[in-house]
Structure formats: structure tokens, C-alpha cells
N, C-alpha and C positions, 0 to 999 in steps of 0.2 A: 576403586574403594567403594563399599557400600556404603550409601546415606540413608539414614529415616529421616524425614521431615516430620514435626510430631507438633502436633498441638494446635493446629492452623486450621483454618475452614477453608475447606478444596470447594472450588465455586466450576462447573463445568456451565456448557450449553447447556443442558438438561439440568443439571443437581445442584444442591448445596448445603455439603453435610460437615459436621466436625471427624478427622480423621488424621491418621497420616498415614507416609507415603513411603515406601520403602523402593527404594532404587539400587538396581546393582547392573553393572558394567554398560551403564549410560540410558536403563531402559526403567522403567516402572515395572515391578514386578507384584507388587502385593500392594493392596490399598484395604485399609480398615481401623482398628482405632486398638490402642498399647501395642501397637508393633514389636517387636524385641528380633534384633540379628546380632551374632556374635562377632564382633569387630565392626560393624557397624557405625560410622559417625553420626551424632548426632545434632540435627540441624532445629533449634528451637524455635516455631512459628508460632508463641503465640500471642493473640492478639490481632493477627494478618492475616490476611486472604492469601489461600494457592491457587493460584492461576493459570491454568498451562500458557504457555509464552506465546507472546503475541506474534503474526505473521502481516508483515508487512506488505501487500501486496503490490507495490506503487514506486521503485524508487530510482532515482536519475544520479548514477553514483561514479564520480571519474567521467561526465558525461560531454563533449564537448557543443557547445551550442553558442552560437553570433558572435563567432570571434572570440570564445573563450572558453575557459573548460570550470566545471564545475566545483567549487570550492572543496567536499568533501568527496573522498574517495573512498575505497572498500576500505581501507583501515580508517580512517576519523568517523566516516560514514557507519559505519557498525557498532564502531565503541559506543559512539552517540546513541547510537540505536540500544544496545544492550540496555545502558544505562536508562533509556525510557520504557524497559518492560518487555523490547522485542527481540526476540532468537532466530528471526527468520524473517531475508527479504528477497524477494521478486525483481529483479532490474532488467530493465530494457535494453535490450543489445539492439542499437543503431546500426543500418545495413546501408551497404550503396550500392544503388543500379548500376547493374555491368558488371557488379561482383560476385564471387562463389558468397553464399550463405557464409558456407563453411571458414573462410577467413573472418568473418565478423565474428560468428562466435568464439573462436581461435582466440581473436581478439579481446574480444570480453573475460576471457578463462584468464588471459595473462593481467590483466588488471588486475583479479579477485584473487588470484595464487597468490600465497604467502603475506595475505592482508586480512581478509574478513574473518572477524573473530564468532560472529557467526552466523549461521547454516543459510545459503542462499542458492537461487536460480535463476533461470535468465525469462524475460518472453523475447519474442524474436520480431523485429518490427519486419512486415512487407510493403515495402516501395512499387513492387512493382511485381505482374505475374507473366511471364512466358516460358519457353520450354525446360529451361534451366532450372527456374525458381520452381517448377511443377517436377519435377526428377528431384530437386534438394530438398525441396518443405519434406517430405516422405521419411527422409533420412534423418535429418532434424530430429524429427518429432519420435520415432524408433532408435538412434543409437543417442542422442543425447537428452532425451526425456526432454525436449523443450515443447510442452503440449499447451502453449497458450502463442499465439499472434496477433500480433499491434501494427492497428491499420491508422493510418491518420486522415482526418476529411478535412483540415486544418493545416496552415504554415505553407503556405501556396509557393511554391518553387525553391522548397526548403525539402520538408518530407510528407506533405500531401499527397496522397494517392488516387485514382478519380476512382466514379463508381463501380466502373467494371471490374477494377483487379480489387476493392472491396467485395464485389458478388461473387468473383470465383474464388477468394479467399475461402468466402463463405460456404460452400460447393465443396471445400479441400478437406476442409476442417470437419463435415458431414463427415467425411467417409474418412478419415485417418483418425478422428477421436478427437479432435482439440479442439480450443473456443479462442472466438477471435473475439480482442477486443478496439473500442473506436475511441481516438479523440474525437468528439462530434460536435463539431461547430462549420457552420460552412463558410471554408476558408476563400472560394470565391467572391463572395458578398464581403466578407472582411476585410481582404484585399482593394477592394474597392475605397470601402468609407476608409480607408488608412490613407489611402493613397489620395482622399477627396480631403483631408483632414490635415494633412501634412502641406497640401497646395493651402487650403484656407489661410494656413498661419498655427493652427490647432498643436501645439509639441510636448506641453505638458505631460507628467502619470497619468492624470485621469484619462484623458481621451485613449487611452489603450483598451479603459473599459467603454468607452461609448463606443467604438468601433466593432467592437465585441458584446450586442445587446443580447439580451437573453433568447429572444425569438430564435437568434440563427442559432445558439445550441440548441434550441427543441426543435427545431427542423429540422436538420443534422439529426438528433437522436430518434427520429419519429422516421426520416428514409432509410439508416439503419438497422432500424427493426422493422420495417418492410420487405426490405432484402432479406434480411432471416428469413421470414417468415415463407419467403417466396422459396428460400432453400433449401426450409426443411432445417436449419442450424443454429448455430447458439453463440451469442454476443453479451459480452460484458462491458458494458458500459464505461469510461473511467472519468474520475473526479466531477460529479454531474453536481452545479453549482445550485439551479433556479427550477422555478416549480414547471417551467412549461417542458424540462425536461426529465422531470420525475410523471410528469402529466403521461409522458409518450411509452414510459417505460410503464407504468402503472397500466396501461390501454391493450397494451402488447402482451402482457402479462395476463392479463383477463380473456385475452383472445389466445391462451394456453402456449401461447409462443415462449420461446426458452431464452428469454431476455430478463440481464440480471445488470445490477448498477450499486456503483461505489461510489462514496464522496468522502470528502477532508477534512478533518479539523477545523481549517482557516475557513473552508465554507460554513460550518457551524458556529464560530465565534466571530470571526470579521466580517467588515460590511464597505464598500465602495468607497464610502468617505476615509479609509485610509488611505486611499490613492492621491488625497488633495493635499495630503501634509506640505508644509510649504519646504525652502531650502531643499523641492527636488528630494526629502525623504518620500515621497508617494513611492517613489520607482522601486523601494522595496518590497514594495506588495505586487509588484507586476508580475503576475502571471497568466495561466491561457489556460480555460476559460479563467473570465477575471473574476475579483471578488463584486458580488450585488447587492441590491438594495435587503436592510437587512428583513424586510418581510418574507424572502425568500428563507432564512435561517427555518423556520416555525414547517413549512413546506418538509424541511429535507429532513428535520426531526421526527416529525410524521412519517416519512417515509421509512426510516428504520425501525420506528417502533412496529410500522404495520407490516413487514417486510415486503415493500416494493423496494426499495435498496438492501444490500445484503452486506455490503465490508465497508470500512475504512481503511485508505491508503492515505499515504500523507505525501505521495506525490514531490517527497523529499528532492530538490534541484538547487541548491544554494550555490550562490553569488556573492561575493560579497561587497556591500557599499559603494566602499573605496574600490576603485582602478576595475571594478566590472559594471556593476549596475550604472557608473559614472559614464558607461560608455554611450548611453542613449543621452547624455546630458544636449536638450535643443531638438533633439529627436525623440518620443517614445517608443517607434517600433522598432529602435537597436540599443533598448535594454534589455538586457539577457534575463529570459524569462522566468521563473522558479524563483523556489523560498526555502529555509531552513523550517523543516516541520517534523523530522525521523523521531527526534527527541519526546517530544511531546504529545504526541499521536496518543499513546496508551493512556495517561491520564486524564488528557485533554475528554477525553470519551470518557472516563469513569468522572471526572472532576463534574463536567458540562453534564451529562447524561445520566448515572446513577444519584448522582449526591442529590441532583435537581430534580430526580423521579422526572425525568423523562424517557427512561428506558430501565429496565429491571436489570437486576447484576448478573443473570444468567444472559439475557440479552446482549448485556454488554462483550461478552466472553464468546457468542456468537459472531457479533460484529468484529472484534480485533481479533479475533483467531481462527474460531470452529469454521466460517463461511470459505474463508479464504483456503482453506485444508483444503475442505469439500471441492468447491470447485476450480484450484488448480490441481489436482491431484497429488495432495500429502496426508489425506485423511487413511487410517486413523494413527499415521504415526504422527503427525504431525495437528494440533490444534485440539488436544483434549488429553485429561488427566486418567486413562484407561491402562490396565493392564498390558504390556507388550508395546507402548507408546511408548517414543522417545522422551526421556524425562527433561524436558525442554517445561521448565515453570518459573514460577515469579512468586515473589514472598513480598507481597503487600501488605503497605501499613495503611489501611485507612484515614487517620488520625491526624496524619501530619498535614498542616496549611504551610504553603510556601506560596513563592512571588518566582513567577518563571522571567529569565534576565539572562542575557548575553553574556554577563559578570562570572554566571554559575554554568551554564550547559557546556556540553563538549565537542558541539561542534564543532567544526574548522570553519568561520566563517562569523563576522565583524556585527552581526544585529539578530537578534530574533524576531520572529515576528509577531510572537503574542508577549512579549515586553509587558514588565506589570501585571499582569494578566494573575489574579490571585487565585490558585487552585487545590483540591480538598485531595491526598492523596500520594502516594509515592513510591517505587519499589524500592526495595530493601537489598534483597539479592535475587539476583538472576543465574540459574545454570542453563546451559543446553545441554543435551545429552549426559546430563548425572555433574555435569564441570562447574564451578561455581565460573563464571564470567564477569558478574558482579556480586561482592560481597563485604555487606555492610556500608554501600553505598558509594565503594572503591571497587576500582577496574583490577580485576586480577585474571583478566583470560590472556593471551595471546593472539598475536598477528598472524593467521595463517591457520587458526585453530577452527574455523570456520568450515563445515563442509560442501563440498557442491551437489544438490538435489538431482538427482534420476527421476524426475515427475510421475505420475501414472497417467494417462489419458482421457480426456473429459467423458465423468458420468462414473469412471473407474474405480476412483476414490474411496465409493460410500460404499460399493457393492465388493469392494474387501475387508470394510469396516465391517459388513452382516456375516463376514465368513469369520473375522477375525476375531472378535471381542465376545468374551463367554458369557454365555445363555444362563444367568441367577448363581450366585456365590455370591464371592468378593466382586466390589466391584471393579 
């Protein structure tokens, strides 16, 4: 059925004009202002921002990790997701040495069948590179669009991978089109002070982040972007918490290398000290890298506004409390890592970052969408409100203050982690592709209604966006 959205201010990367949007069989097809089509529904915004719909780029969904699997999956994990402004997420298909590729992803597909309500893909983690995995990366990346790989330098005889199969990662990824990205913390060193910290007596939340000092992720992210460099190839950064690792990506950057970085919410609004909470709540905030001192927040702000960081992921891994997080109870390094964040990522950036003018509202539409289109390859169907674009948008209310709480979100999972946390802002309804998913601030998509992404290959993106998108008219 055709919809006009009529009466809202369409906010793009680039623009932000009063208009509406006339969508028919799931695609944006006219943008301009009195639209009129015959049978036509009409969808009244005004008042509210249109948005095209946020892209997730970061999420650990059905994921199993320390003896336990992750509280939300592709169905709780997307609704949640909808509900916070997003139509589209990125998840990490986990691989094991010795295995075909091809089973893991197999595996990941039967998770997300007949759950994600909506539109996702995968990156594809590499453990390890020899004959096998250099014949399947090829495949991969050509029959199932999976054009981004997740290396870890991190989680030492879990899924760390050393530097070499990092540098011919990086070597593969040159020459087939994709971008590899890094957990960058150096998990040898880590391994160590965990291992000196646990003999001390040390078992508390906090010491997850002592163990985990800021140095070793900008080391980490500083030989990262050497190996680039030395390759000729392109790395995406993930969840970069502290400034000595915006230091390395800002450095690398200047030196024209094609080094790009994401960070989180929880890194922009929390700070270490919620590790210390007593009765054993710290262990809710335990994740890799950890939260920092918050002098660090002002750093990573900086950084988006001046674009040395380019997305936010919300790096969505929730546990919950009870009977998982419990299970490091006397130990910190076996509580299950990750936090509930899918939900609150969109506003958390418009609430923290527009309302507070530290980043402009075009900006912000960069950050939660346009960047992450660009370079996983969904641009221009994906992350902007253009002509021929999948009508993947959000009807924001600026206006509304609310109190984000455990009480109200939908996730599947027992605490939030920005609790109380008072914020300017909220979606209203959400479509993908022309479908209302959320409307009027109720879940009306379906389980399944979700599609799986064909990706394009890195750099691809943008250079069908100059073929695609028309040269002056409508916009």
C-alpha cells in the first residue's frame, strides 16, 4: 500500500527541510511538500523528525559466550531494536578453527530465519587463516554479501587471533573488496594482569577494568593501523572507549591511511565507577573494552564531531543479572561479557549529542545511519531518505522527556544499563521498507519479517550512490 508521510522535517546526512515522503511498494519514490497519491495512506508527522532508520552496526544477538548464551536473540533483539529507531543490524557470526566458514554462517542464517523483524547481516569473525579459510573468505564475501571480517587481538584462547592471520586478513580484504574490523586490546598483556590479579586476591567488577587499562587498547589500535598501512587496506575500528585510542586512529588517519572507528553509547554516558557498585551490581557493566575514567567521554565526543570516529554501535550482548552475570560471582574474568544497549543507542545520540549541541542533527543522522550504509555496503539503499531508497525511516518526537528503566524497554533481559538515565526524545513509529514495525509506539511488525542483506563490497557503496541518486529535481 502506498503511504505519504506528510508534514514532518526529513533531517538527512546532508539536509533538513519540511517535506513529505511518499513511499510505494517499500521504496521512497517522490520527496517534496503537498504530495497527493490516489489511495494513498496517510501517515501525519507533524511536529517530528524523519529520519531514515538507523543501522546498527555492532550486535552479539543469540550469541553464546563463558558458558552461556546471550539473553536476547534475533526476535527480542530486533523488536528492542525497532523500538529504539533501528531497521537494521550487523551481527557477528562466531567461527571455529577447523571449521568450514560455510557452517557458521549456515548457522547464523538459522538463528535469524523466521525471527528478525528487521532487515540484518552478518560480519564474519576470522580465527584463523590457511588454505581453507583463504579458498572460503573469496566465497563468502561473493555469494553471501558478507563484505566486512572481525579479527580479534583480545580474549586470549577464546577467539584471539595473533598478528599474522590479522595481516593477511588484511592482504585478503585488499584484493576481494572488504574491511576488516579489530577488537583492539592486547589480549596478551591482559591475560597476564588477570591472571596476576586473581592470584593477588583481586575478584571484584572493577578489576575487569584495571586489567584492561587504556594503554593496551591504544596499542592494539596503533599496531592495527600499521598493518593497514603496511597493506595497502582498510580497518574499522570497534567500540574504541579512551582517547589513547582515538589518538592512534586520528594519527593514521592524517597519514591518509583508510582507518575508521566506532564507539557506544555506554562509552559516551558511563564511566568506571559503575564497576564499583556494591552487592556485586558492578558486574553489570562488565564488558571488553571496559568502561573509563570519564575524562575520556569529552575525547570520544570530539572525535565524532570532528570525524575521526565515524558510527555508533551499541555493541548490544546482554546477560542477564541473575543466573548469568552471577556466574563470575568470586571471579571477574567469568562474567559474561556484554550489556543491553540495542534499545537505546538512537536516542541516547540524539538525547546526549543534539539536544546538548554537541553534534548538529545532520551529524547525528551520519553517525546512527549514513556512515555505517557507506561503509558496510548498503549505501544508498540503505541510510538516507533519497529517491529509490528503501523507505526504512523513523517519526520522531523531539519533545518527549522520559526516564529510560528496565520497567519500560523490551529487551529480554533483567537491568538496563543506563537506569534513570533522563533523556530528550523518542520514536514514534518506525517502518522498514514502507511496513510500519512500530506504530504509535507499539510493536506491529512480525517475527521473520526481517530481511537478510546481499552487502556490496567495500568502497562500492557510495560509487552506486553517484550512479544512482538524480542530478537536481526532486530530491
Amino acid at each position: 500500500m502506498k503511504k505519504i508521510i506528510k508534514n514532518g522535517t526529513i533531517v538527512t546526512a546532508a539536509d533538513t527541510f519540511f517535506g513529505d515522503v511518499l513511499i510505494d511498494d517499500g521504496i521512497v519514490v517522490m520527496i517534496g511538500v503537498d504530495l497527493e497519491s490516489e489511495g494513498a495512506e496517510i501517515v501525519d508527522a507533524s511536529g517530528c523528525y524523519v529520519f531514515p532508520g538507523g543501522i546498527d552496526p555492532h550486535t552479539h544477538l543469540d550469541m553464546p559466550f563463558g558458558g552461556t548464551v546471550t539473553a536476547d536473540d534475533f526476535e527480542t533483539g530486533t523488536i528492542a531494536a525497532a523500538y529504539g529507531g533501528t531497521t537494521t543490524v550487523i551481527d557477528f557470526c562466531l567461527t571455529n578453527k577447523g571449521k568450514p566458514l560455510a557452517d557458521a554462517v549456515a548457522h547464523w542464517h538459522a538463528k535469524a530465519k523466521d525471527k528478525a523483524v528487521v532487515d540484518y547481516g552478518f560480519h564474519l569473525m576470522v580465527s584463523e587463516v590457511n588454505d581453507d579459510v583463504l579458498r572460503e573468505l573469496p566465497l563468502m564475501i561473493e555469494k553471501e554479501g558478507i563484505t566486512s571480517l572481525k579479527v580479534f587481538m583480545a580474549y586470549k584462547n577464546v577467539f584471539q587471533a595473533d598478528d599474522g592471520t590479522l595481516y593477511r586478513t588484511l592482504l585478503l580484504a585488499k584484493e576481494h573488496g572488504a574491511l576488516v574490523m579489530v577488537h583492539a586490546e592486547n589480549g596478551d598483556v591482559i591475560d597476564y594482569l588477570v591472571a596476576k590479579a586473581l592470584e593477588e586476591g583481586n575478584t571484584d567488577p572493577i578489576h575487569h577494568a584495571l586489567t584492561r587499562p587504556p594503554e593496551l587498547e591504544g596499542e592494539a589500535t596503533g599496531r592495527a593501523a600499521e598493518l593497514t598501512g603496511m597493506a595497502d587496506s582498510q580497518l574499522y575500528v570497534v567500540h574504541v572507549t579512551c582517547a589513547e585510542a582515538v589518538n592512534k586512529i586520528a594519527e593514521a588517519r592524517r597519514r591518509g591511511l583508510k582507518v575508521y572507528g566506532e564507539t557506544c553509547p555506554q562509552y559516551l554516558t558511563l564511566d568506571v565507577s559503575y564497576l564499583e557498585k556494591p552487592d556485586f551490581e558492578g558486574a553489570k557493566y562488565v564488558w571488553s573494552p571496559p568502561l573509563r575514567e570519564k575524562s575520556h567521554q569529552q575525547a570520544l565526543w570530539d572525535a565524532l564531531w570532528n570525524g575521526q570516529l565515524q558510527t555508533i554501535g551499541s555493541d548490544q550482548c546482554s546477560f542477564n543479572f541473575k543466573g548469568q552475570k552471577e556466574l563470575g560471582l568470586g571471579d571477574f574474568s567469568k562474567i559474561p561479557n556484554g550489556g543491553p544497549t540495542i534499545e537505546d543507542r538512537f536516542t541516547l545520540l540524539y538525547s546526549e549529542g543534539v539536544e546538548k549541541g554537541r553534534i548538529s542533527i545532520n551529524k547525528f543522522v551520519d553517525i546512527v545511519s549514513t556512515s555505517s550504509a557507506k561503509l558496510f555496503g548498503l549505501f544508498p539503499q540503505k541510510g538516507t531518505i533519497a529517491i529509490g531508497s528503501d523507505a526504512d525511516i523513523v517519526i520522531f518526537d523531539p519533545k518527549v522527556k522520559r526516564t529510560i528503566s528496565a520497567e519500560t524497554h523490551h529487551m529480554n533481559v533483567d537491568y538496563n544499563a543506563f537506569e534513570g538515565m533522563e533523556v530528550v526524545g523518542e520514536p514514534v513509529s518506525v517502518l522498514v521498507r514502507g511496513e510500519f514495525v512500530i506504530r504509535d509506539k507499539a510493536f506491529v511488525g512480525r517475527a521473520g519479517g526481517g530481511r537478510y542483506l546481499h552487502r556490496k563490497r567495500f568502497g562500492q557503496a557510495e560509487q552506486a550512490a553517484v550512479k544512482k541518486l538524480p542530478i537536481g529535481g526532486a530530491r
